[in-house]
TITORMI-873528 format. One record per residue (C-alpha): residue number from 1; residue in one letter; x, y, z. Coordinates in pm, whole numbers. Each point is the difference from the previous one (the first is absolute). Layout:
<nodes>
NUM / a / X / Y / Z
...
</nodes>
This chain:
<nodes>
1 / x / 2013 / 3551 / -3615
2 / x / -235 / -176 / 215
3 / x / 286 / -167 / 187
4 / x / 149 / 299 / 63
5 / x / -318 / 160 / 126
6 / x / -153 / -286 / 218
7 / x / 437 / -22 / 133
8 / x / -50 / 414 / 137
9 / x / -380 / -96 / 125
10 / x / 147 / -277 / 198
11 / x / 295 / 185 / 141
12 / x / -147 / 296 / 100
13 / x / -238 / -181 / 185
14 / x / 256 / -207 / 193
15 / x / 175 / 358 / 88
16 / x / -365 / 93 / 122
17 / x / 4 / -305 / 230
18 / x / 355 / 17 / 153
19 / x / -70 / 416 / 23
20 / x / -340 / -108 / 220
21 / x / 222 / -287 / 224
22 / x / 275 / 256 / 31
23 / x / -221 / 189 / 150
24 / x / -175 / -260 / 239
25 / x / 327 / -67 / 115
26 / x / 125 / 385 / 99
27 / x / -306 / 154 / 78
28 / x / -188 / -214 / 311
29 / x / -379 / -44 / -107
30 / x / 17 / 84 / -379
31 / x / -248 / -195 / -160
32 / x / -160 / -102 / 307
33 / x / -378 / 85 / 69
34 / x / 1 / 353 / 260
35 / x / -234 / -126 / 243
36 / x / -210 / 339 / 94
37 / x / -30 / 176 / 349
38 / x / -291 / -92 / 183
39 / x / 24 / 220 / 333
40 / x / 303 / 60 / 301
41 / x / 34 / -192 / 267
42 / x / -132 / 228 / 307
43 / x / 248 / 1 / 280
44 / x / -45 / -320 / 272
45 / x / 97 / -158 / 310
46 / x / -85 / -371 / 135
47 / x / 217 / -272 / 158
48 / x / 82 / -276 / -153
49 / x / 41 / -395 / 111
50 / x / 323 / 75 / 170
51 / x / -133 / 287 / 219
52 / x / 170 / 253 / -205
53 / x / -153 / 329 / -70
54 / x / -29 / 15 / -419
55 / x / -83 / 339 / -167
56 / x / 58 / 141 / -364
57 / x / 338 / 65 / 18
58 / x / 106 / -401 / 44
59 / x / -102 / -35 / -334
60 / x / 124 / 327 / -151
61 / x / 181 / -106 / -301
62 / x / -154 / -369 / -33
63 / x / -223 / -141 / -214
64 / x / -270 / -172 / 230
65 / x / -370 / -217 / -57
66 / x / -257 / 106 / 249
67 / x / -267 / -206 / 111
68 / x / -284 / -27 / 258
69 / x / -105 / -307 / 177
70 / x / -60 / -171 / 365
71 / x / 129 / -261 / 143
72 / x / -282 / -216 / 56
73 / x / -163 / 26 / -332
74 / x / -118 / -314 / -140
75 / x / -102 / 86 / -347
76 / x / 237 / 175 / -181
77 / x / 278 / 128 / 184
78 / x / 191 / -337 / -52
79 / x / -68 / 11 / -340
80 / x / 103 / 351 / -9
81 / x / 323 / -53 / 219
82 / x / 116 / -317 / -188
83 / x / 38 / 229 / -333
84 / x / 171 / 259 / 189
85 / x / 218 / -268 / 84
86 / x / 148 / -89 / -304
87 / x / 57 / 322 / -71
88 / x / 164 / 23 / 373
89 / x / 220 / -301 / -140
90 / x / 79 / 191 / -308
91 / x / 131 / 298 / 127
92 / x / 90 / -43 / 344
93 / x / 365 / 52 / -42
94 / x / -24 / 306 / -192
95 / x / 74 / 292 / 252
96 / x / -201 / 247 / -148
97 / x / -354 / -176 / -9
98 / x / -242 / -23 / 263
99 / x / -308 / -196 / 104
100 / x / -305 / 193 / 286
101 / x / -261 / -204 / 102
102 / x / -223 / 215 / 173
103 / x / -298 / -132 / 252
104 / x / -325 / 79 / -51
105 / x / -59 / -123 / 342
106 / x / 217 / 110 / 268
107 / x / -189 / -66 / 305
108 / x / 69 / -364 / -68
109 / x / 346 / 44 / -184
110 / x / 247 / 105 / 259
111 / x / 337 / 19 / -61
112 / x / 79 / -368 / 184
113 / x / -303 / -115 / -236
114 / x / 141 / 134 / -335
115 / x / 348 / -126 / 124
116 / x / -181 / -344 / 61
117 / x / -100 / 21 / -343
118 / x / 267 / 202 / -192
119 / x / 204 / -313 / 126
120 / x / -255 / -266 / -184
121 / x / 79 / 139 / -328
122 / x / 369 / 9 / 65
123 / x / 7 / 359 / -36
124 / x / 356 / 235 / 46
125 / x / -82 / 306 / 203
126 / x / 241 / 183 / -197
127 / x / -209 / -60 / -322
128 / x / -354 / -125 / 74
129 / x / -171 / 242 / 314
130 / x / -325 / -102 / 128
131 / x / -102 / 330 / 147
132 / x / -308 / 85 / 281
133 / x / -83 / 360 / 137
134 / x / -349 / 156 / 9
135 / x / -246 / -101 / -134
136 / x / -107 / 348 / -157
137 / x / 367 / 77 / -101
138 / x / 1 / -374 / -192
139 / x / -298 / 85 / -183
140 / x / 82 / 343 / -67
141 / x / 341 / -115 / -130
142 / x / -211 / -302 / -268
143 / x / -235 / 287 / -89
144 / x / 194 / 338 / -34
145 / x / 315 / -125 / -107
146 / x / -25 / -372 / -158
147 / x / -328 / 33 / -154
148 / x / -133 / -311 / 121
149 / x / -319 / 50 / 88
150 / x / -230 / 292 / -37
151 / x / 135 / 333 / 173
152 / x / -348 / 124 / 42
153 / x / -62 / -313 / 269
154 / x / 285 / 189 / 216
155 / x / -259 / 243 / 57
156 / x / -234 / -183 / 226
157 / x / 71 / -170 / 319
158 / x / 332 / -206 / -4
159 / x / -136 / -248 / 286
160 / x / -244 / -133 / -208
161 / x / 133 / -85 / -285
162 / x / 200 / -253 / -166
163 / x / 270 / -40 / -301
164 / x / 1 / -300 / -176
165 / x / 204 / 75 / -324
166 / x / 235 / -267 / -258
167 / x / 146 / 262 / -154
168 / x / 354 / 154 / 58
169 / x / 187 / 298 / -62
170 / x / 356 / 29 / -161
171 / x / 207 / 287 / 105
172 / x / 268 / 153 / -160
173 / x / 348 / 163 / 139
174 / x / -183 / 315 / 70
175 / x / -296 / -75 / 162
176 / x / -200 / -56 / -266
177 / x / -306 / -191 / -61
178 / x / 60 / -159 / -345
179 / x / -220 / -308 / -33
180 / x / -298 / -187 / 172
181 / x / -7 / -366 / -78
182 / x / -209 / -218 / 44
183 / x / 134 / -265 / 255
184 / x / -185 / -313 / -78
185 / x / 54 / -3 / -385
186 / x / 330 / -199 / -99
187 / x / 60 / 231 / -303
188 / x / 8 / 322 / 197
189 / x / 247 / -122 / 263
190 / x / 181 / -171 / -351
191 / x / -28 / 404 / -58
192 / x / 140 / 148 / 358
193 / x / 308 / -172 / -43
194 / x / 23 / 130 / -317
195 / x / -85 / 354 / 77
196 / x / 222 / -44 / 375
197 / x / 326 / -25 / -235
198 / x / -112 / 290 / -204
199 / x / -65 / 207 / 309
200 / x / 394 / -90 / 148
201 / x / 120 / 137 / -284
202 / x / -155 / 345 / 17
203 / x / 200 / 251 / 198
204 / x / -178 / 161 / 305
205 / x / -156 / 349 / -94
206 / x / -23 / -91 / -373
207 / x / -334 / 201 / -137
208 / x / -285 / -268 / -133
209 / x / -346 / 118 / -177
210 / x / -327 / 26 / 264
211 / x / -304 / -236 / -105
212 / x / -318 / 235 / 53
213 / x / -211 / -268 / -28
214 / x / 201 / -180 / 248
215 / x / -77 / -82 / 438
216 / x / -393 / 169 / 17
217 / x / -182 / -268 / -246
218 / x / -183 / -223 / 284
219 / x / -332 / -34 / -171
</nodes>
């Protein structure tokens, strides 16, 4: 009796586990962790390293990191850019993924000057874009849209101020803020590649859960 009954435990549970891999299998992110939205990307434009103009719609469809930086940082920008490297490395031939590296400090970072260094780090144009603009459009984009520094600091004067953030933003297909990690921790950019693939497997338009709590906490 006790054979019998411990034989029926075991094989419904191995139908429960080939049921739950079926599944992985046909439906793309089952059983993956739903990474929440955090706020839309507002709509941009900036030039990037090869003098091209870059707005929202390059990247429509693509799952992208954004990051803000400046060229001749010496803390830790390098720091900052060498993780965003291997993750450069890691997905660099996948079509639909994208790197922006935003200046904070465009005065200095002209387009020859992000080329300059867009070529250091052995960066493709067609997946890595070093971008410079405005300097009030810049920081409105890491405020309002990428949540990378206060939004209320967009509210005094621009000129004045100064973003000096390690943290990125991960994108998603549809414009979508869906992550800020930190960039100088090795297990969070362990995570981004992590959360990159499960990102490139969502379909654009797909319908994610808001985090209230999420983009306004900058106590």
């Amino acid at each position: 009796m006790w054979n019998k009954l411990f034989f029926y435990i075991g094989f419904f549970i191995l139908l429960f586990v080939l049921f739950y891999l079926a599944l992985t299998k046909i439906i793309p992110g089952y059983g993956e962790v739903r990474l929440p939205v955090l706020n839309d990307v507002q709509p941009f434009l900036f030039t990037d390293q090869e003098g091209k103009m870059i707005s929202q719609k390059d990247v429509e469809g693509k799952v992208y990191v954004a990051d803000f930086f400046f060229t001749t940082c010496k803390g830790i920008c390098p720091k900052l850019n060498t993780n965003l490297k291997k993750i450069y490395g890691e997905f660099k031939d996948e079509p639909d993924f994208r790197i922006i590296s935003h200046t904070v400090d465009p005065e200095t970072d002209s387009v020859s000057q992000m080329k300059h260094y867009a070529d250091s780090m052995q960066a493709d144009p067609k997946t890595w874009l070093f971008l410079t603009g405005r300097k009030d459009s810049l920081y409105r984009a890491a405020r309002l849209s990428y949540l990378l520094d206060d939004p209320k600091n967009n509210e005094g004067d621009i000129r004045h101020q100064f973003i000096h953030t390690q943290f990125f933003a991960l994108i998603d297909r549809s414009g979508q803020v869906r992550k800020i990690i930190d960039g100088l921790k090795n297990d969070e950019i362990t995570e981004l590649a992590a959360d990159i693939r499960v990102l490139l497997k969502e379909k654009a338009g797909a319908r994610h859960f808001s985090n209230p709590l999420s983009g306004n906490n900058f106590q």
